[in-house]
mmCIF file as gemmi writes it, N, C-alpha and C atoms, coordinates in Angstrom:
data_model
loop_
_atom_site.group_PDB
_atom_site.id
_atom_site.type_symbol
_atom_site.label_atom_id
_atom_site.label_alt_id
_atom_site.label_comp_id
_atom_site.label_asym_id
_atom_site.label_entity_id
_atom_site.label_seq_id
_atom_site.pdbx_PDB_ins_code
_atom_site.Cartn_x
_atom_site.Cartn_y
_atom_site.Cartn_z
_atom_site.occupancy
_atom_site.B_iso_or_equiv
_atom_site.pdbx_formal_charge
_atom_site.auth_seq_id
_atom_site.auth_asym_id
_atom_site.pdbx_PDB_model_num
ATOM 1 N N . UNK Axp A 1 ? 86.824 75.542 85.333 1 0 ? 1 A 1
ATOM 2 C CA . UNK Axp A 1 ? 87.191 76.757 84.643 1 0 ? 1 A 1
ATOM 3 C C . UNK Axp A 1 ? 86.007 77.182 83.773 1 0 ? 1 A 1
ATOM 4 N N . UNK Axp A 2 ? 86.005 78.535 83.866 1 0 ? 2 A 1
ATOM 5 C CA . UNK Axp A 2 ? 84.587 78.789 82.616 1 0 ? 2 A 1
ATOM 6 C C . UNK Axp A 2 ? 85.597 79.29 81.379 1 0 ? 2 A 1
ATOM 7 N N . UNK Axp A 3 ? 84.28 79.525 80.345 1 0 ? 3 A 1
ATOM 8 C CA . UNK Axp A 3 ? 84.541 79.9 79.416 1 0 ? 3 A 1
ATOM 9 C C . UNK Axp A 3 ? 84.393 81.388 79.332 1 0 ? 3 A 1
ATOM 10 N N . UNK Axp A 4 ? 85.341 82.331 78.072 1 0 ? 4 A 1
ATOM 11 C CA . UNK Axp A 4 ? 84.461 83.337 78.022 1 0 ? 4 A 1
ATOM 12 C C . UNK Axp A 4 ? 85.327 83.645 76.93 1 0 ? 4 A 1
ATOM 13 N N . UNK Axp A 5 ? 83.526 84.61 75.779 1 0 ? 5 A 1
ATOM 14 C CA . UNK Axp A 5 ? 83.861 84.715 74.364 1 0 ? 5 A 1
ATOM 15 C C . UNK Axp A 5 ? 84.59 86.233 73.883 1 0 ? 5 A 1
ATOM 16 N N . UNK Axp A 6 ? 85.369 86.516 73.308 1 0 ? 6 A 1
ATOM 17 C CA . UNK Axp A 6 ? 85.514 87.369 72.95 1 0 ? 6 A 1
ATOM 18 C C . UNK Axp A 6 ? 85.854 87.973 71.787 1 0 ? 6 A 1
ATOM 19 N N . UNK Axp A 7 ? 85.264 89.049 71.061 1 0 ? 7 A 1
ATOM 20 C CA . UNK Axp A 7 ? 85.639 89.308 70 1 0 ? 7 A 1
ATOM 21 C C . UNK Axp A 7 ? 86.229 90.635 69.912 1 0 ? 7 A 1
ATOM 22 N N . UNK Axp A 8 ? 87.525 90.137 68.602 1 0 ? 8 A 1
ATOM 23 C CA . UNK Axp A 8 ? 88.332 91.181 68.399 1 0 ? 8 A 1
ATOM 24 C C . UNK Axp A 8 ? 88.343 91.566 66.746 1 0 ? 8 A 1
ATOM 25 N N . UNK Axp A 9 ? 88.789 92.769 66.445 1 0 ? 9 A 1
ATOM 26 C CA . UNK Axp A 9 ? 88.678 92.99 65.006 1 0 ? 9 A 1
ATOM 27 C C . UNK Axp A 9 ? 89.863 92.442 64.574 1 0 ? 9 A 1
ATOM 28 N N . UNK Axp A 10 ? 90.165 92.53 62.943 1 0 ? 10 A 1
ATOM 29 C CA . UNK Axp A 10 ? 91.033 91.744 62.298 1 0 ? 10 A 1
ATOM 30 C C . UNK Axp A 10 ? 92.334 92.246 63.051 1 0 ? 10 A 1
ATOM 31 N N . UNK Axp A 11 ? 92.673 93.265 62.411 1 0 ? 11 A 1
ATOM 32 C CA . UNK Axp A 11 ? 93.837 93.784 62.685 1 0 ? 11 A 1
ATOM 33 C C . UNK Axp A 11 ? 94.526 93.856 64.115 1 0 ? 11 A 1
ATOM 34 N N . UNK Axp A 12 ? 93.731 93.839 64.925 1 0 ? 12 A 1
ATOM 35 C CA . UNK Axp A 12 ? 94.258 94.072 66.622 1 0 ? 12 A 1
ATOM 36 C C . UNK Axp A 12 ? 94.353 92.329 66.408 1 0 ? 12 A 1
ATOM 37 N N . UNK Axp A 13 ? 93.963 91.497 66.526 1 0 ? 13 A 1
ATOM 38 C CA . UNK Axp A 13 ? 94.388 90.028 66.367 1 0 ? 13 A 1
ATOM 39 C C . UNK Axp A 13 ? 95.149 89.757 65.429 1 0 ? 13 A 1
ATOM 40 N N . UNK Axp A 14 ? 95.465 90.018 64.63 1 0 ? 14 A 1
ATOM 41 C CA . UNK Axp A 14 ? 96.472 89.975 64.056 1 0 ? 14 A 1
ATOM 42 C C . UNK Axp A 14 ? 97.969 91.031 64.192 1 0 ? 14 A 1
ATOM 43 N N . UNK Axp A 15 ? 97.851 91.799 64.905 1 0 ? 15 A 1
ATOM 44 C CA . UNK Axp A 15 ? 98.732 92.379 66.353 1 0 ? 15 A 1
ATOM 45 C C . UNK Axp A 15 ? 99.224 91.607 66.771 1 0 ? 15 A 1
ATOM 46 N N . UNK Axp A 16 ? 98.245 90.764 67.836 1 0 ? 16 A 1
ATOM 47 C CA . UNK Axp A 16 ? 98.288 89.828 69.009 1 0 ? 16 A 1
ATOM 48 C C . UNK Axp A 16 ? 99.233 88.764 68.641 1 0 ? 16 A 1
ATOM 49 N N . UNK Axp A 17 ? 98.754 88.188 67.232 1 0 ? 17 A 1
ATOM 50 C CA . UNK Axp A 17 ? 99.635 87.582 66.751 1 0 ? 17 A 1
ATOM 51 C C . UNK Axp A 17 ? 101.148 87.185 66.581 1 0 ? 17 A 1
ATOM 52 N N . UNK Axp A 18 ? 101.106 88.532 65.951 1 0 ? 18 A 1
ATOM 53 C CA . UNK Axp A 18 ? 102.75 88.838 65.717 1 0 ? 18 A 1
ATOM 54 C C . UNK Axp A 18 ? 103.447 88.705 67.089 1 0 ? 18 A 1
ATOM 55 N N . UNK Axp A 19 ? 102.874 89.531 68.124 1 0 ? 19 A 1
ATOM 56 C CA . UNK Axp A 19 ? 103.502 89.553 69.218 1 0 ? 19 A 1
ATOM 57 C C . UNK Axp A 19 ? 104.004 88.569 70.181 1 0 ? 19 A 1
ATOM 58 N N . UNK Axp A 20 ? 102.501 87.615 69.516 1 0 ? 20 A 1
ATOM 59 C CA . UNK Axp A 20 ? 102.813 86.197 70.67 1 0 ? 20 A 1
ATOM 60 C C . UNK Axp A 20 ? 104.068 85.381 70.301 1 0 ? 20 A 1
ATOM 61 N N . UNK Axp A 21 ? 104.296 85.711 68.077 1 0 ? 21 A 1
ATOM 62 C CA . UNK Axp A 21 ? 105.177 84.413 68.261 1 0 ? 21 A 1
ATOM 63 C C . UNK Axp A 21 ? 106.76 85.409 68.329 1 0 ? 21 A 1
ATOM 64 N N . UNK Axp A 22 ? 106.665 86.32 68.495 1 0 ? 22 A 1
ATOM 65 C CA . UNK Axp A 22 ? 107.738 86.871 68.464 1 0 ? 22 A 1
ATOM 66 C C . UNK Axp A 22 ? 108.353 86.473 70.225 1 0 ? 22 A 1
ATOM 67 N N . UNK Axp A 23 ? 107.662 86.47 71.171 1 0 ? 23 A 1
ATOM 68 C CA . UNK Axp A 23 ? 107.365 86.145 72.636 1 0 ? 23 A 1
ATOM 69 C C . UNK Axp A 23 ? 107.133 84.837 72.746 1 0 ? 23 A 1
ATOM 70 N N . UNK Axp A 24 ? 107.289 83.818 71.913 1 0 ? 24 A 1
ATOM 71 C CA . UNK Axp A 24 ? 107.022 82.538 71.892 1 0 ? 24 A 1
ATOM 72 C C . UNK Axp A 24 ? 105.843 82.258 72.669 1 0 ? 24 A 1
ATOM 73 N N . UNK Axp A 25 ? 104.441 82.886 72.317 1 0 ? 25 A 1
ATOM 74 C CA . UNK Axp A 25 ? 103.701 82.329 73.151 1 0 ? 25 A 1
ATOM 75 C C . UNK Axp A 25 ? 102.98 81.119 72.258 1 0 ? 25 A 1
ATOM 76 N N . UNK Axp A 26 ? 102.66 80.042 72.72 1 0 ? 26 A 1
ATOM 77 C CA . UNK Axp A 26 ? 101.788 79.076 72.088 1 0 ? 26 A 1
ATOM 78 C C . UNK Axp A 26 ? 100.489 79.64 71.725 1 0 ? 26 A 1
ATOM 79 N N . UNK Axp A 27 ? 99.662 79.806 72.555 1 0 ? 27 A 1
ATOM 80 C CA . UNK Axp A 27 ? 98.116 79.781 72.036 1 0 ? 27 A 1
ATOM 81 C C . UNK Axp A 27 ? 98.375 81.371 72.647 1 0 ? 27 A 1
ATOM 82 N N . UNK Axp A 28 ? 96.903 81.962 71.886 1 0 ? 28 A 1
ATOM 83 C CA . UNK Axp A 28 ? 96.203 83.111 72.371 1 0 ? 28 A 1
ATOM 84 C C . UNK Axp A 28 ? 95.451 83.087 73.688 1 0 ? 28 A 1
ATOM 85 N N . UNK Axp A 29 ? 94.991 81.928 74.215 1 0 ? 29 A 1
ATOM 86 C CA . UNK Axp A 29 ? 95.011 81.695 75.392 1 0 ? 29 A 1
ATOM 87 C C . UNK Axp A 29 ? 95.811 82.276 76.893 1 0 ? 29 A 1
ATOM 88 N N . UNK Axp A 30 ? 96.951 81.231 76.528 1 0 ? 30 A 1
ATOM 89 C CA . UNK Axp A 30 ? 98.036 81.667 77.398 1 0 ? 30 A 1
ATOM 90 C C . UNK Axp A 30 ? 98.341 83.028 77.13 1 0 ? 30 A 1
ATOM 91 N N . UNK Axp A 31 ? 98.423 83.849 76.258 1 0 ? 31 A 1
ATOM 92 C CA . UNK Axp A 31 ? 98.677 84.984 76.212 1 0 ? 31 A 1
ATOM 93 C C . UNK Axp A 31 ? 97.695 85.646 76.44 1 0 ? 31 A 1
ATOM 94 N N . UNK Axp A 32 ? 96.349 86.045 76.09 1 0 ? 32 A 1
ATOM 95 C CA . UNK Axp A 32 ? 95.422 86.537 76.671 1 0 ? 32 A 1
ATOM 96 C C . UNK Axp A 32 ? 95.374 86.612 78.494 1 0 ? 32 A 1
ATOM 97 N N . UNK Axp A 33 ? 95.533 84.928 79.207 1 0 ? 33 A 1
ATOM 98 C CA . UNK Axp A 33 ? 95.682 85.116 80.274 1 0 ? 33 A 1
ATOM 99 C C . UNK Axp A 33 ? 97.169 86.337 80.991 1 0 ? 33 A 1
ATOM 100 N N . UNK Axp A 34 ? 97.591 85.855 80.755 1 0 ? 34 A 1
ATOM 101 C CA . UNK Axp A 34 ? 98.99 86.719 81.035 1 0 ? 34 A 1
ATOM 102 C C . UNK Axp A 34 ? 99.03 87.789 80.99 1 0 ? 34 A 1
ATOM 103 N N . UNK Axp A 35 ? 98.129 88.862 79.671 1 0 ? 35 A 1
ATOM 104 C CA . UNK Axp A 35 ? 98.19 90.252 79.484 1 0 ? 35 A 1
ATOM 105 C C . UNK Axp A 35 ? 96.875 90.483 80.708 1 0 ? 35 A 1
ATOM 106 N N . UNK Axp A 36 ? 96.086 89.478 81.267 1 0 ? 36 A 1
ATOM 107 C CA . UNK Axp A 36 ? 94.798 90.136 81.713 1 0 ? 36 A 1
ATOM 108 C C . UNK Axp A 36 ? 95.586 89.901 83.112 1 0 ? 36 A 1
ATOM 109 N N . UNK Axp A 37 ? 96.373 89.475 84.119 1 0 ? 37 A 1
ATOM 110 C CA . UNK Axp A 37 ? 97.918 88.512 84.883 1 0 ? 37 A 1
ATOM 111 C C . UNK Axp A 37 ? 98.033 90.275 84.839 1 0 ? 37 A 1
ATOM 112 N N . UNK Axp A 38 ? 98.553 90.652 84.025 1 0 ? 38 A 1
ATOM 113 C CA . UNK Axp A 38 ? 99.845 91.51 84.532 1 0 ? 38 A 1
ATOM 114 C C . UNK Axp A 38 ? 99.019 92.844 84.61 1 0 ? 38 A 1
ATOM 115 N N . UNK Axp A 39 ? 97.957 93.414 83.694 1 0 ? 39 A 1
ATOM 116 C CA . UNK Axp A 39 ? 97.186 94.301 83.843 1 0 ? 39 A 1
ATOM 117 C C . UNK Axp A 39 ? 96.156 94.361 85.476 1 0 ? 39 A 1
ATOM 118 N N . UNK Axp A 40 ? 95.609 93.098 85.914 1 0 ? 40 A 1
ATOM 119 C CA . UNK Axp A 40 ? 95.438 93.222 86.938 1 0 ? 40 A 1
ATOM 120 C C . UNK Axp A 40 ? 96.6 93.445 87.959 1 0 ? 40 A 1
ATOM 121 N N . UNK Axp A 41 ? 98.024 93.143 87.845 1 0 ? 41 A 1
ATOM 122 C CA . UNK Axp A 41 ? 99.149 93.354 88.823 1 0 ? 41 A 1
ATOM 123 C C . UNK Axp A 41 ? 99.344 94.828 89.009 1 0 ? 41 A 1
ATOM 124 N N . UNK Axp A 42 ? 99.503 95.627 87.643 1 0 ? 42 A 1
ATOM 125 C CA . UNK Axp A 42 ? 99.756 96.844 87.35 1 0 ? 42 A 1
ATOM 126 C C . UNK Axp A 42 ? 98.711 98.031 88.731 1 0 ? 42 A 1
ATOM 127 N N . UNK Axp A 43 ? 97.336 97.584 87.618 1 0 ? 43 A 1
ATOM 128 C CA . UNK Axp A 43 ? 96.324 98.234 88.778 1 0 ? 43 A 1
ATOM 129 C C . UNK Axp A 43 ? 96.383 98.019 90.504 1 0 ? 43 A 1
ATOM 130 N N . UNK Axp A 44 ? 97.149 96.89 90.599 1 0 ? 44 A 1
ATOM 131 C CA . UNK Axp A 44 ? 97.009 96.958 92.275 1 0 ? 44 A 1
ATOM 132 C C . UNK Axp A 44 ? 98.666 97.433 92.561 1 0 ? 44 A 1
ATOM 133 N N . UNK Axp A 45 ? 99.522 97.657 92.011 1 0 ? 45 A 1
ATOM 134 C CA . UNK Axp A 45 ? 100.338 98.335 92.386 1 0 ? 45 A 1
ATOM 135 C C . UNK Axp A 45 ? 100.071 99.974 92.09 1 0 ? 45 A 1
ATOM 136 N N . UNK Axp A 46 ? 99.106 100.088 91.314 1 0 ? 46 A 1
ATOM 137 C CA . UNK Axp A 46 ? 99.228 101.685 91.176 1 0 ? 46 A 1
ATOM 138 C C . UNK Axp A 46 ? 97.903 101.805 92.663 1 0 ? 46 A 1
ATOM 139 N N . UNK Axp A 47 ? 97.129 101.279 92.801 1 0 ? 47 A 1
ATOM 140 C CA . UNK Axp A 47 ? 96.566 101.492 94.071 1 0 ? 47 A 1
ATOM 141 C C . UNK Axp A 47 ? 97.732 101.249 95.361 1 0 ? 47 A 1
ATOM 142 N N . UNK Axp A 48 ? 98.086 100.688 95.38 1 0 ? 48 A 1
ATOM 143 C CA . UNK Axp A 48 ? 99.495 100.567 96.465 1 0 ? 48 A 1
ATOM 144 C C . UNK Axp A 48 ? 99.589 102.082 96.865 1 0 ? 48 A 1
ATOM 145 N N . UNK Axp A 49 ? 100.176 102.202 95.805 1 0 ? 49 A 1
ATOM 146 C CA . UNK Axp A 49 ? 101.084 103.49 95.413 1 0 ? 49 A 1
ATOM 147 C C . UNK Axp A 49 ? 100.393 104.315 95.846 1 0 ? 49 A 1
ATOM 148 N N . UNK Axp A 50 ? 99.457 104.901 95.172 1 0 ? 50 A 1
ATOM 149 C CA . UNK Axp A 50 ? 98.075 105.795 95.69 1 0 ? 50 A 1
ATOM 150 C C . UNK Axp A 50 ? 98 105.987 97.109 1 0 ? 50 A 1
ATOM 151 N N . UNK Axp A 51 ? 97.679 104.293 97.623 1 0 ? 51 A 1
ATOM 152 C CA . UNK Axp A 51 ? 97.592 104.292 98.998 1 0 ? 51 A 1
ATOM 153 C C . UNK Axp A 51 ? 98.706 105.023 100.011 1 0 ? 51 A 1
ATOM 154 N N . UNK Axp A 52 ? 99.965 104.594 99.511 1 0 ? 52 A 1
ATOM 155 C CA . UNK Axp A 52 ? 101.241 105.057 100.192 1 0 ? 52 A 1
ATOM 156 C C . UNK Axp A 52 ? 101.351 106.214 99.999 1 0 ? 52 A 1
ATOM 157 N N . UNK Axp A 53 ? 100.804 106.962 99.217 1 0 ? 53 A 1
ATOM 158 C CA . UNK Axp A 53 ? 100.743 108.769 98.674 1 0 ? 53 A 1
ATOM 159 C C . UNK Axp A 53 ? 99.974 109.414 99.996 1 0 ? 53 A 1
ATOM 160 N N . UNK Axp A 54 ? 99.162 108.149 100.099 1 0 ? 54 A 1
ATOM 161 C CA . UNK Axp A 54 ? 97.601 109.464 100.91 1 0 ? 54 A 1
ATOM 162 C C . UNK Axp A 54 ? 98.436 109.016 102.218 1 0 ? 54 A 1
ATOM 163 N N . UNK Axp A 55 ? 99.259 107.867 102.925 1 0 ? 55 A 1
ATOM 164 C CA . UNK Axp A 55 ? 99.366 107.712 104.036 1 0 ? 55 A 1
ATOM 165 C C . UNK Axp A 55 ? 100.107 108.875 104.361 1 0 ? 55 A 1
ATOM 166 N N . UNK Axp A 56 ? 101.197 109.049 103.268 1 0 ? 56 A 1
ATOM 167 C CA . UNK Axp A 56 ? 102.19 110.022 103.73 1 0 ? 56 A 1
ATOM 168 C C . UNK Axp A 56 ? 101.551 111.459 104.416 1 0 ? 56 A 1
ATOM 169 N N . UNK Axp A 57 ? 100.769 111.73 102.914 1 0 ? 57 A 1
ATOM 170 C CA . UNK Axp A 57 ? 100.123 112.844 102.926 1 0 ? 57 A 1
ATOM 171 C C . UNK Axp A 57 ? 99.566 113.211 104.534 1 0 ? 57 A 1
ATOM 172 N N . UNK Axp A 58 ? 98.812 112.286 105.185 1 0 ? 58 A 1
ATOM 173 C CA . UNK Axp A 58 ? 98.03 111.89 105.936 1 0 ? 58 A 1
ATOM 174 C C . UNK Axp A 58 ? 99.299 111.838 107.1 1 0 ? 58 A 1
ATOM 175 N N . UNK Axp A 59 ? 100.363 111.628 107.527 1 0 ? 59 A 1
ATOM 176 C CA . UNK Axp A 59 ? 101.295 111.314 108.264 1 0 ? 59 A 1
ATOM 177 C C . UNK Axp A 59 ? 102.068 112.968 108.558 1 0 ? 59 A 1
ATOM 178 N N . UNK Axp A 60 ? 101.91 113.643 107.333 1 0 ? 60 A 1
ATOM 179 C CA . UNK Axp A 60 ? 102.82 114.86 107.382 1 0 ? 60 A 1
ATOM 180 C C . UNK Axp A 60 ? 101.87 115.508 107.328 1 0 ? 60 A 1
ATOM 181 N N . UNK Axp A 61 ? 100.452 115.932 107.943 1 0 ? 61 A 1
ATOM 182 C CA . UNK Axp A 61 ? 99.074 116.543 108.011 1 0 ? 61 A 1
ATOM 183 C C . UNK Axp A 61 ? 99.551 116.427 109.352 1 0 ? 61 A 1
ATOM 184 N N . UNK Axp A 62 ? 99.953 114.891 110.324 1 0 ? 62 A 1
ATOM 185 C CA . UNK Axp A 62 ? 99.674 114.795 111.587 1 0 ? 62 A 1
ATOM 186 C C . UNK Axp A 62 ? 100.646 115.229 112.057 1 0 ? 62 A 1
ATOM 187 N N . UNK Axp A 63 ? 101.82 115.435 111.348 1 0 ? 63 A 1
ATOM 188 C CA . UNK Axp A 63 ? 103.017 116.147 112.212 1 0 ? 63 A 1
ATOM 189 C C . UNK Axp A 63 ? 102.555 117.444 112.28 1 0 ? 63 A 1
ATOM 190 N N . UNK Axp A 64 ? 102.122 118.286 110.849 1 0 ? 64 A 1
ATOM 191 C CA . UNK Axp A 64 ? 102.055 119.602 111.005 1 0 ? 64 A 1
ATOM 192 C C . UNK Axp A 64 ? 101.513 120.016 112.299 1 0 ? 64 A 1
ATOM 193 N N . UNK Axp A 65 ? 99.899 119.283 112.553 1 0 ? 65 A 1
ATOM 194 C CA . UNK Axp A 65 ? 99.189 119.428 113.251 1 0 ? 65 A 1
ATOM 195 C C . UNK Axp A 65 ? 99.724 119.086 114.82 1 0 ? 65 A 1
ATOM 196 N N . UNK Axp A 66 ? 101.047 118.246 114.961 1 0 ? 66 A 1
ATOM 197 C CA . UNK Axp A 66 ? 101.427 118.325 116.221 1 0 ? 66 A 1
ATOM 198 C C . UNK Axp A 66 ? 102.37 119.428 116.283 1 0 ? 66 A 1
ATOM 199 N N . UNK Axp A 67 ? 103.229 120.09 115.538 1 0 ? 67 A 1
ATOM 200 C CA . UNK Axp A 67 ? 103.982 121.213 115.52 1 0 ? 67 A 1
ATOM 201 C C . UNK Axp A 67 ? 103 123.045 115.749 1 0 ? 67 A 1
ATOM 202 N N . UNK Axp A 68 ? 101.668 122.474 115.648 1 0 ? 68 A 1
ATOM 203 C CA . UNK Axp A 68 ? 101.007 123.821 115.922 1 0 ? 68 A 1
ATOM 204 C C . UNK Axp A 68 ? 100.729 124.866 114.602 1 0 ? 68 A 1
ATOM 205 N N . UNK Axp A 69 ? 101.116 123.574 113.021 1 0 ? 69 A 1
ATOM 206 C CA . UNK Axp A 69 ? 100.912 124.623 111.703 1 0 ? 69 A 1
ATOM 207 C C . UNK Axp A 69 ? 100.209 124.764 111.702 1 0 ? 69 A 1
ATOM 208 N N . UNK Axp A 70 ? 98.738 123.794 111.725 1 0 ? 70 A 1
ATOM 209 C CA . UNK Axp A 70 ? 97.67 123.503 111.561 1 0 ? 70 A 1
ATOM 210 C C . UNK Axp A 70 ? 96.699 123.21 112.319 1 0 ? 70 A 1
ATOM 211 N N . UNK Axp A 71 ? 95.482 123.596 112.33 1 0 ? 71 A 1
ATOM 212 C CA . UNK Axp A 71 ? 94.878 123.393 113.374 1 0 ? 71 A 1
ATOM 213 C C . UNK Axp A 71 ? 93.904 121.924 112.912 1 0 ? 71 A 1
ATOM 214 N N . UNK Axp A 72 ? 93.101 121.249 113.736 1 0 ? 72 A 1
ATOM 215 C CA . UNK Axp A 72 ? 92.889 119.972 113.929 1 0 ? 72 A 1
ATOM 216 C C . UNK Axp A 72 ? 91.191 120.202 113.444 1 0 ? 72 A 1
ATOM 217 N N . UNK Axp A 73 ? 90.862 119.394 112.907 1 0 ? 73 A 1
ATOM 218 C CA . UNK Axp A 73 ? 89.394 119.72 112.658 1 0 ? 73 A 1
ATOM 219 C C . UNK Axp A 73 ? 88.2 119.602 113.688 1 0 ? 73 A 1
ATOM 220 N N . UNK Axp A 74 ? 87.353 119.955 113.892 1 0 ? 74 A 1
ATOM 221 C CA . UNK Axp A 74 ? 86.868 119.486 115.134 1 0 ? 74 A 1
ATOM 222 C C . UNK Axp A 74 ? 85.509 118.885 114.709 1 0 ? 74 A 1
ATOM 223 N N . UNK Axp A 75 ? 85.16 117.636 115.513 1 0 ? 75 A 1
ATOM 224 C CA . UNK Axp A 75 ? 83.956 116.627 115.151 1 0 ? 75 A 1
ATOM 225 C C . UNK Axp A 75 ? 82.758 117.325 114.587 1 0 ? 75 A 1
């Protein structure tokens, strides 16, 4: 495992604080990992999402274009 340093100002750590023991977290550790855990989860579900936006998008482009709305781009 590596290390890595980080610094925070008073008040946002002392935020962190409150929050962890209210959440029973033990160390700032475990909680640090967990918020950086779920923030990376977040971002790949909002890319999901994104993704599933453009397929559609991209799916109801290809119907139009087989119904004759639209015409097809050419190479």
């Amino acid at each position: 495992m590596e290390n890595v340093s980080l610094k925070l100002e008073k008040n946002f750590l002392q935020a962190i604080e409150k929050i962890m023991k209210k959440h029973n977290y033990m160390t700032k550790t475990e909680f640090i990992r967990e918020s950086i855990r779920d923030k990376i989860r977040r971002l790949e579900e909002k890319e999901i999402i994104e993704d599933k936006e453009m397929m559609s998008q991209i799916i109801a482009s290809e119907k139009n274009i087989k119904k004759g709305k639209i015409r097809k781009l050419k190479d």
